[in-house]
C-alpha positions as a Python dict, from the first residue, in 0.01 Angstrom:
ca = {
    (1, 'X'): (0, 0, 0),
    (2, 'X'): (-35, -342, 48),
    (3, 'X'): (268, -592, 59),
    (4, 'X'): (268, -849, -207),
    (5, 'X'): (385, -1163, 1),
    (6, 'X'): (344, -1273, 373),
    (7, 'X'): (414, -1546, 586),
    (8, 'X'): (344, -1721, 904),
    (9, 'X'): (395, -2015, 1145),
    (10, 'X'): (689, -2247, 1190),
    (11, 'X'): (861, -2460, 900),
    (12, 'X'): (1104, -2754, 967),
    (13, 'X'): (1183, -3115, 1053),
    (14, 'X'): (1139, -3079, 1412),
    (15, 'X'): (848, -2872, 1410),
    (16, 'X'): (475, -3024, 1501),
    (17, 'X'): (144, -2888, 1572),
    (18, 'X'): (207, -2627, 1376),
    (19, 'X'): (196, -2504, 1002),
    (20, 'X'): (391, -2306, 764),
    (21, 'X'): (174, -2045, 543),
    (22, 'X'): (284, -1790, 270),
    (23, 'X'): (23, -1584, 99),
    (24, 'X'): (131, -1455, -273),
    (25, 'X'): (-132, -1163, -362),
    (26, 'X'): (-200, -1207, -782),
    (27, 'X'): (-404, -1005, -1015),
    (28, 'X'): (-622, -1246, -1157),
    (29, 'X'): (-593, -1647, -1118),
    (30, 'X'): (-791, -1729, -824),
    (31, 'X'): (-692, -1909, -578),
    (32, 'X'): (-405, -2157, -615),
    (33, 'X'): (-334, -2402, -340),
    (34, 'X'): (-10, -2579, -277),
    (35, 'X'): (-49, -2795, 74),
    (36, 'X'): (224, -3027, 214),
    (37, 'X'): (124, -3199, 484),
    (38, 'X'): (213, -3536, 722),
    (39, 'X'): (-142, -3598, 731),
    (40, 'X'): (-218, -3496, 394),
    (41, 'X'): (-376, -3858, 349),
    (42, 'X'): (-632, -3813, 617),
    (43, 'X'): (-646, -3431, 633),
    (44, 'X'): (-562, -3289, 337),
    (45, 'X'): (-928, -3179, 189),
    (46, 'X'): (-1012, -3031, 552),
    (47, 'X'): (-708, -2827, 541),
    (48, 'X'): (-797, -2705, 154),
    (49, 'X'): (-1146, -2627, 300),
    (50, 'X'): (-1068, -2486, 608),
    (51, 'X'): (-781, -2243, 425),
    (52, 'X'): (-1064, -2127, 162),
    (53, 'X'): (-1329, -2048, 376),
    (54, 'X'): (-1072, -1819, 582),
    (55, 'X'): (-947, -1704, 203),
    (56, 'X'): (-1309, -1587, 175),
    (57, 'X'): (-1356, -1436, 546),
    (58, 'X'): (-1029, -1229, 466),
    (59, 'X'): (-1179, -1150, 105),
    (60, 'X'): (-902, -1284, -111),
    (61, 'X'): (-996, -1375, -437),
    (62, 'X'): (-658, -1394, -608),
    (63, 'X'): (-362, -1587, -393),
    (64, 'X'): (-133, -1843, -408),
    (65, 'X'): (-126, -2014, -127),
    (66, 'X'): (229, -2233, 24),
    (67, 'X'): (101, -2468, 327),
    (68, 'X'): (395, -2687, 534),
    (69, 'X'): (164, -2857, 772),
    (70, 'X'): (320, -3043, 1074),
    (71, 'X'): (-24, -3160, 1261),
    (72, 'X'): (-178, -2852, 1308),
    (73, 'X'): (-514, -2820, 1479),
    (74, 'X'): (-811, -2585, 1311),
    (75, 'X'): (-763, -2358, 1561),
    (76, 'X'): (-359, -2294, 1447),
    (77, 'X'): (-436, -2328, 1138),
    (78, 'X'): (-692, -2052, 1163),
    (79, 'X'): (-439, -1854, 1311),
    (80, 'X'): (-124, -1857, 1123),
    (81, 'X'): (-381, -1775, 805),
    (82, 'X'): (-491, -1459, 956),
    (83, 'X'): (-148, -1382, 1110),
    (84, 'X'): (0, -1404, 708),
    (85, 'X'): (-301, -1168, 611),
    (86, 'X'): (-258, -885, 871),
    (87, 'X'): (138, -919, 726),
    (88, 'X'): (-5, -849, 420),
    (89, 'X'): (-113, -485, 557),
    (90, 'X'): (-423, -508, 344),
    (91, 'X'): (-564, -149, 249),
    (92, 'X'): (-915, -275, 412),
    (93, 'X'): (-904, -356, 824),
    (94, 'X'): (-882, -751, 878),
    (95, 'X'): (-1185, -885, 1098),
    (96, 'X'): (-1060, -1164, 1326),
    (97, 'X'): (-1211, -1515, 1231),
    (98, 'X'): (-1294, -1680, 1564),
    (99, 'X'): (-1255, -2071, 1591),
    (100, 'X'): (-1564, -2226, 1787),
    (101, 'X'): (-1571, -2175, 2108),
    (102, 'X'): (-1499, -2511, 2357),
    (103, 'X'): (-1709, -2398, 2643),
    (104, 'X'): (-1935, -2151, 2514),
    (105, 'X'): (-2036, -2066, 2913),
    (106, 'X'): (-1751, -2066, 3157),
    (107, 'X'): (-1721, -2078, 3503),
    (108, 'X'): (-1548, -1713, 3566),
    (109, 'X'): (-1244, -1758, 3814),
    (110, 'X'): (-1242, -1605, 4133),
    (111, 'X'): (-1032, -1385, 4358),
    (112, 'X'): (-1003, -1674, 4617),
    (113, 'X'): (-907, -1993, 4402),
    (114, 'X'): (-591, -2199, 4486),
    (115, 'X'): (-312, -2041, 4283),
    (116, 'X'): (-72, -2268, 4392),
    (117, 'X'): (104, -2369, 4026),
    (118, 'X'): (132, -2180, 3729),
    (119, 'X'): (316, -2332, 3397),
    (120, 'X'): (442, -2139, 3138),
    (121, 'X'): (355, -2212, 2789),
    (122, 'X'): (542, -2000, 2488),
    (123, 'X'): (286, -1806, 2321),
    (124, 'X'): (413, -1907, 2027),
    (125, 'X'): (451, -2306, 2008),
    (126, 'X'): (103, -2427, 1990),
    (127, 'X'): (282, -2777, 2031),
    (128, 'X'): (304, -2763, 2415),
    (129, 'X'): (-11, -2503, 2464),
    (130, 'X'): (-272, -2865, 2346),
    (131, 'X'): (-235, -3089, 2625),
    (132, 'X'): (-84, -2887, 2869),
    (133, 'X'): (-439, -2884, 3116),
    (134, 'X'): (-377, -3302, 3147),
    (135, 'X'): (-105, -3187, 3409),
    (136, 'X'): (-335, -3033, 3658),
    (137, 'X'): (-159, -2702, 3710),
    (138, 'X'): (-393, -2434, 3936),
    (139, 'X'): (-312, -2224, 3639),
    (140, 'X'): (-171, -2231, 3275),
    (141, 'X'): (-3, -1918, 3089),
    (142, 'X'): (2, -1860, 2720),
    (143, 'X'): (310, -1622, 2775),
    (144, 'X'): (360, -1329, 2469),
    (145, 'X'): (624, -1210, 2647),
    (146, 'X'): (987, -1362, 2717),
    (147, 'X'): (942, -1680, 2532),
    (148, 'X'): (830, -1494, 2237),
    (149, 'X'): (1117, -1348, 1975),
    (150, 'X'): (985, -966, 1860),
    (151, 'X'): (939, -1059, 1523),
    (152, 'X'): (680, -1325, 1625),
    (153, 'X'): (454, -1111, 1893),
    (154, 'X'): (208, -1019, 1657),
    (155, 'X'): (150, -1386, 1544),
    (156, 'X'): (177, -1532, 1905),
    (157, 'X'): (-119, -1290, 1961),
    (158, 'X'): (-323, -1416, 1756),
    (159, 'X'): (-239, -1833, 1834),
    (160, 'X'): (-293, -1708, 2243),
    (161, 'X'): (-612, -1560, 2109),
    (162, 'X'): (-789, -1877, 1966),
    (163, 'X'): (-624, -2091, 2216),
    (164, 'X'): (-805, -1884, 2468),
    (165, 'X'): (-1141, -1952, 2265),
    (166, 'X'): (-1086, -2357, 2173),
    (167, 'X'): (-886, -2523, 2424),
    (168, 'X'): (-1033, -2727, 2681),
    (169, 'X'): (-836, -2604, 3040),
    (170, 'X'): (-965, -2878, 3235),
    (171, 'X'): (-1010, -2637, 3512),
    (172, 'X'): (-703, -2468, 3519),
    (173, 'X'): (-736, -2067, 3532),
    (174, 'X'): (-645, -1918, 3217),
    (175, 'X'): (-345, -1703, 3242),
    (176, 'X'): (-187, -1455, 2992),
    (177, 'X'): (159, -1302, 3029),
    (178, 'X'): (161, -988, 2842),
    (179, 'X'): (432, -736, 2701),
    (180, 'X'): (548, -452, 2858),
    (181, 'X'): (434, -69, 2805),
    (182, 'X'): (255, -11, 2464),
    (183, 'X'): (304, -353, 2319),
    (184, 'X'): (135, -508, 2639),
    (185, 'X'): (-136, -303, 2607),
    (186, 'X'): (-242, -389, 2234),
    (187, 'X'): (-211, -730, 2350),
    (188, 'X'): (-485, -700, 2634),
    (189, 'X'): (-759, -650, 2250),
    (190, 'X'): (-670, -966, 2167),
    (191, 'X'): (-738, -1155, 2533),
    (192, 'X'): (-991, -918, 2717),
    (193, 'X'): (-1258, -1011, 2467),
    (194, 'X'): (-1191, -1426, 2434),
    (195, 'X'): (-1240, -1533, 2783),
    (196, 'X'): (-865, -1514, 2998),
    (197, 'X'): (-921, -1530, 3350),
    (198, 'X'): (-616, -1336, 3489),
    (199, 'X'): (-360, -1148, 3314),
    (200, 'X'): (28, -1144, 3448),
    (201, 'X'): (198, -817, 3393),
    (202, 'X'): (570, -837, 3390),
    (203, 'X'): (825, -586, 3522),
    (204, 'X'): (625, -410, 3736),
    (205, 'X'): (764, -141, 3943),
    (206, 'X'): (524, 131, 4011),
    (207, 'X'): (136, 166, 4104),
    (208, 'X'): (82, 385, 3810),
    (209, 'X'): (178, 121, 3558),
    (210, 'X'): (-100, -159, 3733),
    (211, 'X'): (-330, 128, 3710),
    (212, 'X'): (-267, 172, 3360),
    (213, 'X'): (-321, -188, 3246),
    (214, 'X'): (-636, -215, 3505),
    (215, 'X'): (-819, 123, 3325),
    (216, 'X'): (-728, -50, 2964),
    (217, 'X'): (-854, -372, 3113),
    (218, 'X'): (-1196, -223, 3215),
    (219, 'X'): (-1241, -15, 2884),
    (220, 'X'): (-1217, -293, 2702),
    (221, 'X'): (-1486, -503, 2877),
    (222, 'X'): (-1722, -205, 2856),
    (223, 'X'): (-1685, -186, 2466),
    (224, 'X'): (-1724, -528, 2402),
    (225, 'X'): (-1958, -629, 2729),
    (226, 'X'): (-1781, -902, 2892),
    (227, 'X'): (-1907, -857, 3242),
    (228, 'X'): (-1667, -1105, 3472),
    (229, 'X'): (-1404, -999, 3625),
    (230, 'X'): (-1041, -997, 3501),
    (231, 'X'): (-754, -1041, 3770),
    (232, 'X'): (-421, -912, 3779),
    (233, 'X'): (-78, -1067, 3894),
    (234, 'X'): (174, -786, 3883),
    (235, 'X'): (561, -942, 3879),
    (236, 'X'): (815, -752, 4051),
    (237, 'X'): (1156, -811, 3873),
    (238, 'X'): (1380, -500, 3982),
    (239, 'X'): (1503, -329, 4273),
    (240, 'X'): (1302, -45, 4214),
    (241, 'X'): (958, -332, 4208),
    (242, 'X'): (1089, -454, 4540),
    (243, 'X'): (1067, -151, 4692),
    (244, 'X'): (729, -94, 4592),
    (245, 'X'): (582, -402, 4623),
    (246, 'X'): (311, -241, 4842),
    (247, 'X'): (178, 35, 4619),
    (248, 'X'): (149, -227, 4335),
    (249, 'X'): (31, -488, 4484),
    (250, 'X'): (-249, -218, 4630),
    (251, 'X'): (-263, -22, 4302),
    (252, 'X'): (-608, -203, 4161),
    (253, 'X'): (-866, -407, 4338),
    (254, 'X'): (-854, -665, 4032),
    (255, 'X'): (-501, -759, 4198),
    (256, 'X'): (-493, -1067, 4365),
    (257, 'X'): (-163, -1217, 4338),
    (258, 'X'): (179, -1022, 4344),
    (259, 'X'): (462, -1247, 4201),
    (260, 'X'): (852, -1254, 4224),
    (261, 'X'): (1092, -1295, 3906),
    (262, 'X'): (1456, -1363, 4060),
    (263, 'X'): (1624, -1381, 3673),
    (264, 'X'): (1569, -1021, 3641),
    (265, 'X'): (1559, -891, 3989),
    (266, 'X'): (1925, -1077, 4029),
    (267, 'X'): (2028, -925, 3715),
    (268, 'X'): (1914, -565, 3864),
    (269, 'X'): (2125, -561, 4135),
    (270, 'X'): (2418, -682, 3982),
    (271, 'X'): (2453, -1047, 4110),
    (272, 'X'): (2433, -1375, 4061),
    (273, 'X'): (2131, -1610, 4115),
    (274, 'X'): (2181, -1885, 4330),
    (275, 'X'): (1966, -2193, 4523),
    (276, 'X'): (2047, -2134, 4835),
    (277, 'X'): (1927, -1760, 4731),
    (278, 'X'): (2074, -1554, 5074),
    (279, 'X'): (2133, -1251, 4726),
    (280, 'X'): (1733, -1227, 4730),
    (281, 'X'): (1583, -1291, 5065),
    (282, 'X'): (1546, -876, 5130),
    (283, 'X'): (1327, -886, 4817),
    (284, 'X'): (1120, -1210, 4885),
    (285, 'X'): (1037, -1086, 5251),
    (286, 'X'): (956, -741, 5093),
    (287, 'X'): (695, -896, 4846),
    (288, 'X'): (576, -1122, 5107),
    (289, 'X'): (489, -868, 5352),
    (290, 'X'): (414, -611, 5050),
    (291, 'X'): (131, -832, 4921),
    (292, 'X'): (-9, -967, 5286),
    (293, 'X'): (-22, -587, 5343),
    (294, 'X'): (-288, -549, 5030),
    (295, 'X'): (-465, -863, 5129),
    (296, 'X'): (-311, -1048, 4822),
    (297, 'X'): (-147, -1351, 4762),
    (298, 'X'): (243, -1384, 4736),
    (299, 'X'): (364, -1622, 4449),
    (300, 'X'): (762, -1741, 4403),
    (301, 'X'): (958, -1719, 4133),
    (302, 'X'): (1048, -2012, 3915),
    (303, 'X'): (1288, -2290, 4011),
    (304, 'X'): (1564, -2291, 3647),
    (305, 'X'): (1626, -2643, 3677),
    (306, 'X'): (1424, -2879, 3559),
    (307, 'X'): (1574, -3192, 3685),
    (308, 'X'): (1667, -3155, 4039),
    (309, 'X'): (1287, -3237, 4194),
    (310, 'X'): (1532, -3237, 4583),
    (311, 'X'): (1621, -2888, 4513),
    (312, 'X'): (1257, -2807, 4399),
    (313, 'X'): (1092, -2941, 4712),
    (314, 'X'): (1349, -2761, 4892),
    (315, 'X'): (1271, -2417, 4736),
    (316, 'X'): (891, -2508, 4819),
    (317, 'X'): (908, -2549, 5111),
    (318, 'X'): (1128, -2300, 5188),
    (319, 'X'): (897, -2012, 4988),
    (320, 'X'): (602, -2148, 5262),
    (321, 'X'): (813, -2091, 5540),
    (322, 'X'): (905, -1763, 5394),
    (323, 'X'): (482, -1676, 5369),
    (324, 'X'): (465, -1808, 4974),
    (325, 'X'): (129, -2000, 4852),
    (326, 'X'): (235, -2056, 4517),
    (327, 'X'): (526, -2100, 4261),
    (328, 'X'): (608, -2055, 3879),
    (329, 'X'): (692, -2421, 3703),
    (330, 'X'): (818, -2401, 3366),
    (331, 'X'): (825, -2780, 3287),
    (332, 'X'): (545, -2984, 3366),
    (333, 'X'): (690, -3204, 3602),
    (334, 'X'): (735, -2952, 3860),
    (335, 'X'): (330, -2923, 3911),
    (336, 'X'): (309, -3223, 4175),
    (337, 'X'): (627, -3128, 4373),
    (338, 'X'): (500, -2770, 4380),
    (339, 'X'): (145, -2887, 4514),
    (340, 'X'): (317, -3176, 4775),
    (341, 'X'): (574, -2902, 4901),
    (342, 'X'): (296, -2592, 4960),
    (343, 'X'): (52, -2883, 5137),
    (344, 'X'): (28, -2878, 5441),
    (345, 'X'): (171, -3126, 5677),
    (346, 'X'): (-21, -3391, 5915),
    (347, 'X'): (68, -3211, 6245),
    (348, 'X'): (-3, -2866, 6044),
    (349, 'X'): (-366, -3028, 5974),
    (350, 'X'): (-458, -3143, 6282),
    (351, 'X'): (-360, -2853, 6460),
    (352, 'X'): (-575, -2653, 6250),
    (353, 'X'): (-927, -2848, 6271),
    (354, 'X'): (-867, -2841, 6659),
    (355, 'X'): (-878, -2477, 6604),
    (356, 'X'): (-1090, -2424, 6385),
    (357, 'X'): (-1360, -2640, 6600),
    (358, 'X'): (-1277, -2430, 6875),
    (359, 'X'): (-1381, -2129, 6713),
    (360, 'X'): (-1686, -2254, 6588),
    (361, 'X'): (-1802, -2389, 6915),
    (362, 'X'): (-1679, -2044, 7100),
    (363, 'X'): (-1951, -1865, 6800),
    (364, 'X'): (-2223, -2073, 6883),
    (365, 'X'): (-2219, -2027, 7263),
    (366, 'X'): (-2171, -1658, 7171),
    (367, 'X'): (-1857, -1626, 7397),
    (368, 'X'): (-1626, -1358, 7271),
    (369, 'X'): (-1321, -1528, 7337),
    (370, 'X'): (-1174, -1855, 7214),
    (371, 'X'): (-990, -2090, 7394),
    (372, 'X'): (-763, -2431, 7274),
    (373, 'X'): (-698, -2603, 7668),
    (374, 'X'): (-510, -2357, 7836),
    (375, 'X'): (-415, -2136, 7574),
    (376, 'X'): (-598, -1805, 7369),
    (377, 'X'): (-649, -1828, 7058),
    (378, 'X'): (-627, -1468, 6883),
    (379, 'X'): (-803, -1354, 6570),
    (380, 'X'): (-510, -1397, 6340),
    (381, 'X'): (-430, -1746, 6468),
    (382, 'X'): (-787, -1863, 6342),
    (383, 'X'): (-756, -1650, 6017),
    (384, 'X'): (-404, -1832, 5944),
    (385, 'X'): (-546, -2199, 6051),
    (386, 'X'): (-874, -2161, 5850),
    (387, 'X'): (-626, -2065, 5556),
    (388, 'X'): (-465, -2432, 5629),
    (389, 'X'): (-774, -2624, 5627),
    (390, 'X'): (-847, -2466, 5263),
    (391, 'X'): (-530, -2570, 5177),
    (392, 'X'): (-539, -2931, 5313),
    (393, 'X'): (-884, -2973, 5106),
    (394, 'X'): (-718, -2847, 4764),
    (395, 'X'): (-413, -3082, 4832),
    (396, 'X'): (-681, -3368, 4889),
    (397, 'X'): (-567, -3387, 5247),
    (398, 'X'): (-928, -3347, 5395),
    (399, 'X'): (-1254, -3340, 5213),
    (400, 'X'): (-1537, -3047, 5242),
    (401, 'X'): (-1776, -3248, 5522),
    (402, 'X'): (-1389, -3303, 5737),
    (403, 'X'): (-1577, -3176, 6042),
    (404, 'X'): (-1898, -3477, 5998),
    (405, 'X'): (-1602, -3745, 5987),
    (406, 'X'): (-1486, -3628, 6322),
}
């Protein structure tokens, strides 16, 4: 039976970009609208229209209807209306309604792209989620899992879903962070189909649970035809994922990044997390070596403190000497000390083109072995300095036509 009352979204002084709804199911009456909004002046009929026409989509004839609106876009608004009706627990399914697409034909991400930077948004606060992409991050998550209170994961669903579908990620690869188990794998129907580029799965600690996600990941493309690929980034957080960083970083060939999370690995093993981080090094060289071994990329943890930009650049560069190419940021001003500390460095550069030229010229005169001077240069030393060069152009270091320039 269906409830009588529902609500959704966030209420409050100190809330914006968001709004309040509460649905009241009547018998007769129509459809009675009460809307409070800051913008009410400028906004207020597009809200009443933009609330009926969903009203209709959901078929509800007879509702009162309690808006608090703190700035909310179309696309939030859209959401926390159907997030109130599926409350509701209608007898009759509820059909998503879909805001407009932004970029009706993207440009699908691929296995190779710089993943240098990732920044967390919470699924749930569409406040920081709307012009998060102005801070250049490699990649942005709309995260349903930690930052999202278990009362609110069915609403932060669907506000990850149309954010998916309307933002504009200025390039940025678009990342999800699901749920664990079960609950992670109802929210892969409400990303699969709307266009997310690679999908984070947290706590991982065997092959079989990648594998899991992966087969759910590619039965949902087939029903509903999306035909680019979907990557994985499995995080290892325990003892148990450290010691199988391996099989799951090698458990599906959409894996292309295997990540660290030091919070909850730390918390594992029954100590404390600390900068200078001597408590984790077993694990970070075991995910490192774990994730070269799969022909992935190895990604850091997140640095806890927003403030201290010396320690950050320390823990940078210390995760590239350590065999790192990327790092979580949960605050966007850690995006350009994350990109300036995994760059490569003058010496590193110019080392590299030599190299790199060197190998090039050795392939055209069809000789089989390369030389720098006096010195061989093995297969692996041109696979790691052709890796550098990619990085110096994505840190703006060198452009594509570096070798025309001399």
């Amino acid at each position: 039976m269906s409830k009588q009352k529902a609500s959704a979204g966030r209420r409050g002084p100190d809330v914006r970009s968001d709004m309040f709804i509460e649905l009241t199911l009547t018998d007769s009456g129509g459809v009675t609208l009460d809307i409070q909004s800051k913008v009410k002046t400028l906004y207020g009929d597009s809200i009443e229209q933009l609330i009926r026409k969903g009203l209709a989509h959901f078929g509800l004839e007879h509702v009162n209807v309690i808006i608090e609106d703190a700035g909310a876009l179309p696309f939030v608004q859209m959401a926390r209306l159907e997030a109130a009706v599926r409350r509701l627990e209608l007898d009759t399914p509820v059909e998503p309604w879909l805001p407009n697409a932004f970029d009706t034909s993207p440009e699908p991400s691929s296995r190779q792209r710089p993943r240098r930077s990732r920044l967390y948004l919470p699924g749930n606060e569409p406040k920081f989620m709307i012009n998060a992409a102005i801070h250049k991050p490699d990649g942005l998550i709309l995260d349903l899992e930690d930052s999202v209170a278990p009362a609110e994961k069915d609403a932060a669903r669907i506000l990850v879903r149309n954010a998916l579908i309307h933002l504009d990620f200025m390039g940025a690869e678009k990342m999800v962070r699901v749920n664990q188990g079960d609950r992670g794998l109802v929210d892969l129907e409400f990303i699969v189909p709307y266009g997310v580029d690679l999908i984070l799965l947290p706590k991982m600690e065997t092959a079989d649970q990648v594998a899991e996600f992966d087969t759910r990941i590619h039965e949902l493309r087939n029903e509903v035809g999306v035909d680019h690929d979907i990557w994985l980034m499995p995080i290892v957080e325990s003892a148990k994922g450290a010691w199988n960083a391996f099989p799951i970083a090698a458990a599906a060939e959409t894996v292309v990044a295997l990540a660290i999370g030091l919070e909850d690995y730390t918390a594992d093993i029954g100590v404390q997390r600390t900068n200078e981080g001597k408590e984790s090094i077993w694990a970070r060289h075991q995910l490192v070596n774990g994730a070269r071994a799969a022909n992935v990329t190895p990604i850091d943890t997140v640095f806890s403190d927003v403030n201290d930009m010396d320690a950050l650049l320390e823990s940078v560069v210390e995760a590239k000497a350590l065999g790192f190419e990327g790092k979580g940021c949960i605050h966007p001003r850690q995006i350009p000390i994350v990109h300036q500390g995994f760059a490569p460095t003058d010496d590193e550069v110019e080392k590299a083109k030599r190299i790199v030229l060197a190998f090039e010229e050795a392939e055209r005169q069809g000789l089989g072995v390369v030389s720098l001077g006096s010195k061989m240069i093995d297969p692996p030393v041109v696979k790691r300095a052709l890796r550098t060069v990619d990085a110096a152009i994505q840190a703006g270091l060198l452009t594509a036509d570096w070798r025309e320039q001399g």
